[in-house]
N, C-alpha and C positions, 0 to 999 in steps of 0.2 A: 668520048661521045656517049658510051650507054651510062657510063655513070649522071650524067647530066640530063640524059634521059628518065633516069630513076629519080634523081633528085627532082625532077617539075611534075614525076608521076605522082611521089608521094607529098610534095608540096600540098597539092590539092586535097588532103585528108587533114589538113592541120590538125597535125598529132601533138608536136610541140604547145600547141594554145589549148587542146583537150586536157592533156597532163596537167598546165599548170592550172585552169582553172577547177577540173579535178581537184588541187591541192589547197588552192587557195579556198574552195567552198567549206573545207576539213578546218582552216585555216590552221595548217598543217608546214611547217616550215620545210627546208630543203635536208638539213639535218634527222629531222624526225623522220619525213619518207625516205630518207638512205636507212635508216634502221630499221624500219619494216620493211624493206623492199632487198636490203643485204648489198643495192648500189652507192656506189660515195655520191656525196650533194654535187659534185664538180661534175659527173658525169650525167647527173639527173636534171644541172641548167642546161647543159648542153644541149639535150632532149627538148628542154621547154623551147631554147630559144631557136633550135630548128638546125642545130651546126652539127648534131649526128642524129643518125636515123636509128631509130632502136630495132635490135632481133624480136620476135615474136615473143620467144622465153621472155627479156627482158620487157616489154610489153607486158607482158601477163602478168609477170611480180606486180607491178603497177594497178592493172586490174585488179588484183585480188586484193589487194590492201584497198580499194576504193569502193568493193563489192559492185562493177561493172564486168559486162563481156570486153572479148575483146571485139567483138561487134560496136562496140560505143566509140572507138575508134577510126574506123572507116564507113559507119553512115554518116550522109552528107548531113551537112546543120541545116535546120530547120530555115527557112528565109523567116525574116520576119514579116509580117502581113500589113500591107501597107497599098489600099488603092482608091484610086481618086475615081468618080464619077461624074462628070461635066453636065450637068445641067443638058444637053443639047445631045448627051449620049442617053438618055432616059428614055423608057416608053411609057408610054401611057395607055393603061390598061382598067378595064370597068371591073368593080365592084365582084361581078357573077358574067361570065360573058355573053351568053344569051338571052338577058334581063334587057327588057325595050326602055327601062327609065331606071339606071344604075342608080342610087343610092349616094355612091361615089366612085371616083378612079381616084387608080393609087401608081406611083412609080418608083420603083426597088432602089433605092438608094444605094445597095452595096452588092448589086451583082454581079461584081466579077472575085469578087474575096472569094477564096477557097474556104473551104474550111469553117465556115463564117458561125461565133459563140448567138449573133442574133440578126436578126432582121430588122431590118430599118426601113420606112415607108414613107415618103409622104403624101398625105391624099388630100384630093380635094371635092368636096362636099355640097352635092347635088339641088336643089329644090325637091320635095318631094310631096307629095298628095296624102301621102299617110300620116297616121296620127298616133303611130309609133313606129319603134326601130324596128328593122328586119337583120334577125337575130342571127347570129352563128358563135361555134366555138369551137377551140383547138388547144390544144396540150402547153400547158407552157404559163406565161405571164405577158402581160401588156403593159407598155406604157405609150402613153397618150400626150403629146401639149400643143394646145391649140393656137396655133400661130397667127390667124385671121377670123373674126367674124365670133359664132356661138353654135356652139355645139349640144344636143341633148343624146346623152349617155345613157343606156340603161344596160344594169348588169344585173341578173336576176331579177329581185326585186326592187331593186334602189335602181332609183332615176334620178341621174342628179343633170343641169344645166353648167357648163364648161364657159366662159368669154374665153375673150384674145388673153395670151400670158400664163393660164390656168393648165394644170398638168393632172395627168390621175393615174392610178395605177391598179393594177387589178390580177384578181388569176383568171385568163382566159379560157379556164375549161368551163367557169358557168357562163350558160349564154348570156350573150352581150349583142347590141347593136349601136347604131350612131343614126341621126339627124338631122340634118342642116335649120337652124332657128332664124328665121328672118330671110332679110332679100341680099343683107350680107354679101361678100366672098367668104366664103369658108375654109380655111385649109389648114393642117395637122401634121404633124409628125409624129408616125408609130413605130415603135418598138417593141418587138417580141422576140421575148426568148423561149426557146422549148427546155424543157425541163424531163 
């Protein structure tokens, strides 16, 4: 019974699929890590494919020759990142929140990713009284592609006009704003990475 206890305890650290892909990123055969490591290859698949459990010492040969702790072995793997957002799970949020005539709203495309390399937005793009963009800026890069309508873009000093289909890219540390051109629907998808 404890042995079996032990075997589902250490199941869950898959040591055996660490080892072998350890070996295989070296593309390192079963023969060669028996020579560095001083174990025979017979006893190093055994390991890979999970039919004996290895000692710590025996562990650690392994380690050393792959320049890992033996920490690499019992933190859990990463999940991969992987999450859906439903159209009808979005909020919808203005531009600046206390602005009586937003510019635009936008809704977080990827809020529930941990971890997340960038931001993703899509907005949609106001009527507005003014006769240029109200400006902001933030660390990192933008990307822009206008999915509906006409967009006028200014970054710095370039002002350029966007149609439906049209994408731009830019570093968002210089100020930048947007426009809605016409009586159009206007809408966008933005991306931003921080840098």
């Amino acid at each position: 019974m404890e042995s079996e206890t032990i075997t589902q305890g250490l199941k869950r650290y898959s040591i055996g699929d660490k080892l072998r892909r350890l070996r295989l990123r070296k593309s390192m055969g079963l023969s060669e890590l028996g020579k560095h490591t001083g174990l025979s290859p017979s006893l190093l698949s055994k390991l890979e494919r999970d039919l004996m459990h290895p000692t710590l010492p025996t562990l650690l040969r392994v380690a050393l020759v792959f320049s890992v702790g033996l920490e690499y072995f019992f933190n859990p793997e990463p999940k991969p990142v992987l999450e859906v957002v439903r159209k009808r799970e979005r909020m919808r949020f203005p531009e600046v929140a206390d602005r009586r005539h937003p510019v635009y709203h936008f809704e977080s495309l990827d809020f529930p990713a941990e971890n997340r390399k960038l931001n993703a937005y899509y907005a949609e793009f106001e009527e507005s009284e003014r006769s240029h963009a109200s400006r902001h800026q933030h660390t990192g890069v933008e990307f822009l592609y206008v999915v509906s309508g006409k967009l006028a873009i200014e970054i710095g000093e370039n002002k350029r006009e966007l149609a439906e289909g049209d994408a731009i890219y830019f570093d968002s540390a210089v100020p930048h704003g947007y426009r809605k051109v016409g009586t159009r629907r206007t809408t966008a998808l933005v991306v931003v990475v921080a840098t």
